[in-house]
C-alpha positions as CSV (number, residue, x, y, z in Angstrom):
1,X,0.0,0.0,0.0
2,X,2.7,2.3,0.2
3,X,3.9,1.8,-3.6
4,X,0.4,3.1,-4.0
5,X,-0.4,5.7,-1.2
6,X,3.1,7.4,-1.5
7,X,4.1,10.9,-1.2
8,X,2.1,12.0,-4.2
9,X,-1.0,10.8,-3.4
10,X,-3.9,13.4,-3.6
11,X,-5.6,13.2,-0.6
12,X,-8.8,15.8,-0.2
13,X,-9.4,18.1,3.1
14,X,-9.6,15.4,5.3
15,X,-7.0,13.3,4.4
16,X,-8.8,10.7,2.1
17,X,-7.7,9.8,-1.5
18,X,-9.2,10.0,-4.7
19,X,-11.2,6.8,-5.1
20,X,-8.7,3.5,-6.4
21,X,-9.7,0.4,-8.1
22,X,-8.6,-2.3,-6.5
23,X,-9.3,-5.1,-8.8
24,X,-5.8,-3.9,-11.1
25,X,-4.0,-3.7,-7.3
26,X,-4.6,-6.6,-6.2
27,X,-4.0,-8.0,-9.5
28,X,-0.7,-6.3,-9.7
29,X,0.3,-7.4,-6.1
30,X,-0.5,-11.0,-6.2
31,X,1.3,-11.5,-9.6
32,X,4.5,-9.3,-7.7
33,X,4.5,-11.8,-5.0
34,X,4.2,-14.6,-7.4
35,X,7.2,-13.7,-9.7
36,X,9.4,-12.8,-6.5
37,X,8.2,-16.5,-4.4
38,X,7.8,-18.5,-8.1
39,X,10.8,-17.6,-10.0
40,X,12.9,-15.4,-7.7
41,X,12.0,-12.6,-10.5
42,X,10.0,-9.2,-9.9
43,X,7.1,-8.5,-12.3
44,X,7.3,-5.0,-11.0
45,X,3.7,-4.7,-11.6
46,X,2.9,-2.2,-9.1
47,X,5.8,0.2,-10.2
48,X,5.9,0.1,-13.9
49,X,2.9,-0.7,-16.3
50,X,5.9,-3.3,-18.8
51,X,4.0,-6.4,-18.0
52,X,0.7,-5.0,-17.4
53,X,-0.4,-6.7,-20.3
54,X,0.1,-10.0,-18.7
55,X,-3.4,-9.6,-16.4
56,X,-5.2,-8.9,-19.8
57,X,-3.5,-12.1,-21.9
58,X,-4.8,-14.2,-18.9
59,X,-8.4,-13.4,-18.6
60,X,-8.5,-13.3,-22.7
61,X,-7.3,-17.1,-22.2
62,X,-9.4,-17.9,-19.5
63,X,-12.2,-16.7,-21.3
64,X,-11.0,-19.1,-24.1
65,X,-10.3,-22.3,-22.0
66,X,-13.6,-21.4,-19.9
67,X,-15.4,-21.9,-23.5
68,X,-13.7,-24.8,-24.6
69,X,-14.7,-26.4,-21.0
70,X,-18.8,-25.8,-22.1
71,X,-17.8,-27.1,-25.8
72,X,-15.0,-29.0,-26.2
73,X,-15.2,-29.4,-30.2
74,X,-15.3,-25.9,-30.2
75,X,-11.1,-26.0,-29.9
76,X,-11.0,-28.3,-33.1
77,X,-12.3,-25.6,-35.3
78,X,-9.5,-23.3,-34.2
79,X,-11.2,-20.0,-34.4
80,X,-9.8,-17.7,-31.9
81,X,-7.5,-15.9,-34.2
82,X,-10.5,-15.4,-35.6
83,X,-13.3,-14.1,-32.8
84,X,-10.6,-13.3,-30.6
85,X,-8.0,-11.9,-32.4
86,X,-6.4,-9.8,-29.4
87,X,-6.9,-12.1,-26.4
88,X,-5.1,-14.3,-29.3
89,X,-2.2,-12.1,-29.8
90,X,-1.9,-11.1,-25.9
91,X,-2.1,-14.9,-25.3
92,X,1.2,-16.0,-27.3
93,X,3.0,-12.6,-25.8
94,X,1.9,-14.1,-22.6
95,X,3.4,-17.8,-23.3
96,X,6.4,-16.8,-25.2
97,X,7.6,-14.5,-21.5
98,X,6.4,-18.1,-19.5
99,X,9.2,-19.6,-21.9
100,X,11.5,-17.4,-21.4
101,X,10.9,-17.6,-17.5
102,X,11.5,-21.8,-17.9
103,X,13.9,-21.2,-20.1
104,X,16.0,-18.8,-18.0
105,X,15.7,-20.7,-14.8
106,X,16.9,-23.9,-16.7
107,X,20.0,-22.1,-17.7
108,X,20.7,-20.6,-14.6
109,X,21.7,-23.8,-13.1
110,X,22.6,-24.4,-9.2
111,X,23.8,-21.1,-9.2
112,X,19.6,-19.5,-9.6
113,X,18.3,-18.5,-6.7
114,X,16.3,-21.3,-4.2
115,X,12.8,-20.4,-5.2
116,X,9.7,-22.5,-5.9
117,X,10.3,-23.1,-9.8
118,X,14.1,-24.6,-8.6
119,X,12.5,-27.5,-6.9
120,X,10.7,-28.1,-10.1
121,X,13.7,-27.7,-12.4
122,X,15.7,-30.0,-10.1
123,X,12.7,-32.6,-9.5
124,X,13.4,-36.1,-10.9
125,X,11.5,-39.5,-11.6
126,X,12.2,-41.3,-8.4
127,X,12.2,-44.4,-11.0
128,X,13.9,-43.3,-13.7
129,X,16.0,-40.5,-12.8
130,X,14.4,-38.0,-15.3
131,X,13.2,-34.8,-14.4
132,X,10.8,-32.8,-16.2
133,X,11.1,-31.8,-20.4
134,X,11.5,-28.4,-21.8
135,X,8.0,-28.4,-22.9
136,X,6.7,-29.6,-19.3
137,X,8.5,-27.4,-17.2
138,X,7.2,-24.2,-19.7
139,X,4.1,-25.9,-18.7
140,X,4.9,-25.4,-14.7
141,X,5.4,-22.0,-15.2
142,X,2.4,-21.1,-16.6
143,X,0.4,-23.0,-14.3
144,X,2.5,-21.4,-11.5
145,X,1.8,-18.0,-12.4
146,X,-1.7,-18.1,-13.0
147,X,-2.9,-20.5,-9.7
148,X,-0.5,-18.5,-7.7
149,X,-2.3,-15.0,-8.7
150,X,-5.1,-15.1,-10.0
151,X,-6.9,-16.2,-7.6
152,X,-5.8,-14.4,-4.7
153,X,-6.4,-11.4,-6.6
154,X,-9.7,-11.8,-6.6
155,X,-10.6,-13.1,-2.9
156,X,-8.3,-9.9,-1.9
157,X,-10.6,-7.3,-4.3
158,X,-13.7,-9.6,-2.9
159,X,-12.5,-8.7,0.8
160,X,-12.5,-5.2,0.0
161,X,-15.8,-5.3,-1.4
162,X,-17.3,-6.2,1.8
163,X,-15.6,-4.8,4.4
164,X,-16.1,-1.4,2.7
165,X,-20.1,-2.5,3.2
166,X,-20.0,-3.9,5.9
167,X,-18.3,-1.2,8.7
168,X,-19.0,-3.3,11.9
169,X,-16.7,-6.4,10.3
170,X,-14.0,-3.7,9.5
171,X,-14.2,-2.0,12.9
172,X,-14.1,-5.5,14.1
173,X,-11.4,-6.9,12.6
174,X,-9.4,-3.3,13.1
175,X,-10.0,-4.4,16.8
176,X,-8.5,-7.6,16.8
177,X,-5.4,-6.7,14.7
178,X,-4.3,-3.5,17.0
179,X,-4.8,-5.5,20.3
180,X,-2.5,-8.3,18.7
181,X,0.0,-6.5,16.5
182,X,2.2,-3.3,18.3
183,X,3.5,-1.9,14.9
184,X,3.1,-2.6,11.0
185,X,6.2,-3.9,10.8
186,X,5.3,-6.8,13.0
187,X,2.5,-8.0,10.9
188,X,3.8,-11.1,9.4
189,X,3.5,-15.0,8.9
190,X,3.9,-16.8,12.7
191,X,1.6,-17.4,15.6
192,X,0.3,-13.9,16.4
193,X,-1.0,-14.2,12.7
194,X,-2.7,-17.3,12.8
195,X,-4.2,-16.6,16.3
196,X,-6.1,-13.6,14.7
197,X,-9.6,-15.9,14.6
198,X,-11.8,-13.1,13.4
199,X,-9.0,-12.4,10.4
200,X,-9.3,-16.1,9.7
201,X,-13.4,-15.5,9.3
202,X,-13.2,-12.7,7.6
203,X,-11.3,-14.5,4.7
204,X,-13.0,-17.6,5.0
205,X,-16.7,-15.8,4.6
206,X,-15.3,-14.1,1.6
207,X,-14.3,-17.1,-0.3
208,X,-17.9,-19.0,0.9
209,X,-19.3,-15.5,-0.5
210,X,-17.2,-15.8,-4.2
211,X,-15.4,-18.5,-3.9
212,X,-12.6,-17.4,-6.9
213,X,-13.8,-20.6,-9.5
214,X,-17.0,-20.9,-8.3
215,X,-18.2,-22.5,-11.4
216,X,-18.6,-26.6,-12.0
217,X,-15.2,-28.4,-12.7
218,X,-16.3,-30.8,-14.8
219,X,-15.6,-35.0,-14.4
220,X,-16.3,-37.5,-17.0
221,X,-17.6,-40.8,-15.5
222,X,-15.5,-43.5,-15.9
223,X,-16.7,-46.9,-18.2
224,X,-18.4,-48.4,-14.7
225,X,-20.8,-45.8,-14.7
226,X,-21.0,-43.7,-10.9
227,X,-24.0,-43.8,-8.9
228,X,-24.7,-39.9,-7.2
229,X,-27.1,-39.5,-4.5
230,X,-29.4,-42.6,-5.7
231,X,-29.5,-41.8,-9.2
232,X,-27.2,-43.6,-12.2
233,X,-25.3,-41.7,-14.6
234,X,-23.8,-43.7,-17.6
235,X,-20.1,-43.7,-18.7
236,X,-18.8,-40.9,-20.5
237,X,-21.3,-38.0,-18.9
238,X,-19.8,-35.1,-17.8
239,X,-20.9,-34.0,-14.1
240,X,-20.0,-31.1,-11.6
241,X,-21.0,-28.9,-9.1
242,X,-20.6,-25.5,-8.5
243,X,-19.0,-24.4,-5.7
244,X,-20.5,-21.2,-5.6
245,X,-24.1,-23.2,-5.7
246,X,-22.9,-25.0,-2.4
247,X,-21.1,-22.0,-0.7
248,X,-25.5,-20.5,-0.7
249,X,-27.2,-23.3,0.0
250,X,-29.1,-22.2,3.2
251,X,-29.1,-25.2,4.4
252,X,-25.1,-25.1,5.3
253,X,-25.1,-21.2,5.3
254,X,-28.3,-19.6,6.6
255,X,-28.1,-16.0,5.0
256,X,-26.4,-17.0,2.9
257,X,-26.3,-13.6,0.7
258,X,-24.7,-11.9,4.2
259,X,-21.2,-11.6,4.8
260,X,-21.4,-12.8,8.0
261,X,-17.8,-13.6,9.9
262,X,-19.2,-14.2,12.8
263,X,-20.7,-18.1,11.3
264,X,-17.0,-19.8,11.5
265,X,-16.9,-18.8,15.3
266,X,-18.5,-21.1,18.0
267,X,-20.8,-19.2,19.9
268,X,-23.8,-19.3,22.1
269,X,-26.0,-18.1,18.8
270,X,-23.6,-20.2,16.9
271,X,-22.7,-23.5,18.1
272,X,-20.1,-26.0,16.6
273,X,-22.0,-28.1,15.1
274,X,-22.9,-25.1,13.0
275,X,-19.7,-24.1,12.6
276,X,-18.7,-27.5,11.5
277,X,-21.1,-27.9,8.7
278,X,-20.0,-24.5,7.6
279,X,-16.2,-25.8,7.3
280,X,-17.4,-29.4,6.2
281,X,-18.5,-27.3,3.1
282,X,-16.4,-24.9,2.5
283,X,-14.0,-25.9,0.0
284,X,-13.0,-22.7,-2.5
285,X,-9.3,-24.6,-3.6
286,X,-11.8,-27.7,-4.2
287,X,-10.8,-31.3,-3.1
288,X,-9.1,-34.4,-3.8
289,X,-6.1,-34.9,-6.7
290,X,-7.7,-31.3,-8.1
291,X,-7.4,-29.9,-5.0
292,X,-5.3,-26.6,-4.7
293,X,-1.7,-27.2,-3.9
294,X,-0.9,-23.1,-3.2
295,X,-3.7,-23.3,-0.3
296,X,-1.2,-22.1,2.3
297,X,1.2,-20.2,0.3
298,X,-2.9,-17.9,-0.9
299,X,-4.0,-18.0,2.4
300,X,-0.6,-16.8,3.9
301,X,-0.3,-13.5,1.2
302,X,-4.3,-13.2,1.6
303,X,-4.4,-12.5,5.3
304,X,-0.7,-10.8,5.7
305,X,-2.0,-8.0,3.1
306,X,-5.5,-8.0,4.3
307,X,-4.1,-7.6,8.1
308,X,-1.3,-4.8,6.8
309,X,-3.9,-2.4,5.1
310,X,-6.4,-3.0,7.4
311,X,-4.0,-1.9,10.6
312,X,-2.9,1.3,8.8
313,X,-5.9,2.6,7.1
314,X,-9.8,3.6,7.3
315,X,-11.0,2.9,4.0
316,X,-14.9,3.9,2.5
317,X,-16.6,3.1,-0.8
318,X,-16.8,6.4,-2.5
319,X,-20.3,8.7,-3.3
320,X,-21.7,7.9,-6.9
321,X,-21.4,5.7,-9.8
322,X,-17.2,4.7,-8.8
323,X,-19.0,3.7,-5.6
324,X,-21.5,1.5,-7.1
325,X,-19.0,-0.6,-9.1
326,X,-19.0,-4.4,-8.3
327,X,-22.1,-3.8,-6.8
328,X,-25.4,-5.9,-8.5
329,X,-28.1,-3.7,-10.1
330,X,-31.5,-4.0,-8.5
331,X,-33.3,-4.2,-11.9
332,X,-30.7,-7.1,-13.2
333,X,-31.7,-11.0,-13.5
334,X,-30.2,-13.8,-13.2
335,X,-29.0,-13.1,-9.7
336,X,-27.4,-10.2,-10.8
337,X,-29.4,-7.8,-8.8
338,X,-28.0,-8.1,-5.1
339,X,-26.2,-5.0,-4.7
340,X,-24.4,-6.0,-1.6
341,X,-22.7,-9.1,-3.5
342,X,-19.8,-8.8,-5.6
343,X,-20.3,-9.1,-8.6
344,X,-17.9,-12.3,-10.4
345,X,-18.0,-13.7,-13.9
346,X,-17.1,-17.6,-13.9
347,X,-14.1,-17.5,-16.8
348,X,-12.7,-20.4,-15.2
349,X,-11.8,-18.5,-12.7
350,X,-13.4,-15.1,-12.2
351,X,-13.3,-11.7,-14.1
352,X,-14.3,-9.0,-11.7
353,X,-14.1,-4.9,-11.7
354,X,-14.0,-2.7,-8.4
355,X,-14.6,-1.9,-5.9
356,X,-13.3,1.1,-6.2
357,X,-12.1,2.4,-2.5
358,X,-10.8,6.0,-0.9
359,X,-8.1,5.3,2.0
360,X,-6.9,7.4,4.9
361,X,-3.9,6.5,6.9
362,X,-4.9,5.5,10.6
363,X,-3.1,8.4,13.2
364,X,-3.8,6.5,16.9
């Protein structure tokens, strides 16, 4: 937050800024912390706008995969070039700097620095000695960059969303972080961190709220057919769920349309066997062999961040149409029209805009 509320920062007669979007911040930061913990190699996307473009090539491919996901034989006819022609060209300027990241770490040797990629480049077949191919580990990095991002980009802007909504959760959590944390500086990953329970809840409830792919991952059953709650569904059928379906069904999460914290906290209005469905169901980095393997490296840069700004600044949705953003529109269907729920758009993962936010530095 300082890269962005520096020394030039117009701040009005009271001391707040002019409103900031914070869906292109928190996409900025999450992709700096990725290149730095990834590939020991700064994006710089908060200070310079070089590899802006790389936010842009990835939702254009999203958007792309998400369609091929809904119509497979769609890829066959190799159209984008020609419905998509710059998502196309951003896409290839996107995979030819994931080469040259592989590439460059490859050639590095033991002498690269020790960061997540080098435990790929140095991984080997336990069997047969080989480690990964060119063409595999190019495949690593783009997968690393995108998982490691993307995602926490959004559940950071979702965060926002709702604390700036929702004042009792921010004055709340504001509580709980300046009764456990003496300075800014001290706000980091350890113990005090993780024994912030209402931090914890405030990041859960968020991803229950828009979980970041909310939409059905898709399985093909397998040639013995499945059976699923009673009913049989032949080989070759594609099935899912959508987490975002699950994360409002009132009968896990009454209210489920509230951001309400205060349900992954045992209670007397909330007892644990409530709280226990509500974790039973929760599942945002999904389960199993699919499941997320970043969970605790997101979770770790969610809350730090989160905890950081929240400790050193009031923050308000501004007056007008910037302060509507990422809001739903009463008169919209579809379930478009809550205006207290961020808005998302399932491209895999999720294409968002806003909320756009005014900060003040904290003086206590």
């Amino acid at each position: 937050m300082n890269k962005i509320l520096g020394e030039n920062t117009v701040v009005d007669s009271e001391g707040w800024t002019e409103a900031i979007n914070m869906t292109p911040i928190c996409n900025h930061f999450t992709f700096d912390v990725m290149g730095e913990f990834g590939f020991g190699k700064a994006f710089g996307m908060l200070d310079k706008p070089d590899n802006h473009f790389i936010i842009h090539a990835i939702a254009a491919s999203n958007m792309r995969t998400s369609i091929y996901c809904q119509f497979p034989a769609l890829s066959k006819l190799k159209l984008e070039k020609i419905l998509y022609p710059r998502g196309s060209a951003m896409r290839k300027k996107f995979l030819d700097l994931t080469r040259e990241f592989a590439e460059q770490r490859v050639s590095g040797g033991k002498e690269s620095k020790n960061d997540l990629f080098r435990f790929v480049v140095d991984a080997k077949d336990p069997e047969t000695g080989q480690g990964f191919s060119m063409a595999e580990l190019w495949a690593e990095s783009k997968f690393l960059i995108v998982a490691g991002s993307d995602t926490s980009s959004t559940v950071l802007a979702t965060l926002f969303f709702y604390l700036t909504r929702y004042r009792e959760v921010e004055q709340k959590l504001f509580e709980e972080l300046r009764t456990t944390f003496s300075s800014l500086e001290e706000i980091c990953l350890g113990p005090k961190l993780l024994s912030c329970t209402y931090l914890r809840a405030c990041v859960d409830e968020a991803m229950r709220m828009n979980p970041p792919a909310g939409g059905a991952m898709w399985r093909e059953v397998d040639s013995n057919g499945a059976f699923i709650d009673g009913d049989f569904v032949s080989p070759g059928f594609d099935v899912g769920t959508s987490m975002y379906a699950i994360h409002h069904n009132e009968e896990y999460y009454p209210e489920s349309y509230t951001y309400k914290p205060e349900r992954w906290i045992e209670s007397d209005n909330n007892p644990a066997k409530a709280v226990q469905t509500a974790r039973n169901c929760l599942n945002p980095f999904s389960l199993g062999p699919r499941g997320c393997i970043g969970r605790s490296l997101a979770l770790m840069e969610i809350r730090v961040a989160l905890a950081r700004v929240v400790w050193a600044f009031e923050m308000k949705k501004p007056e007008g149409a910037l302060g509507r953003v990422g809001e739903g529109i009463p008169e919209a269907t579809n379930g478009r029209h809550r205006v207290n729920e961020f808005q998302l758009v399932d491209h895999l993962t999720s294409d968002k805009d806003g909320p756009y936010i005014q900060f003040r530095k904290r003086h206590i």
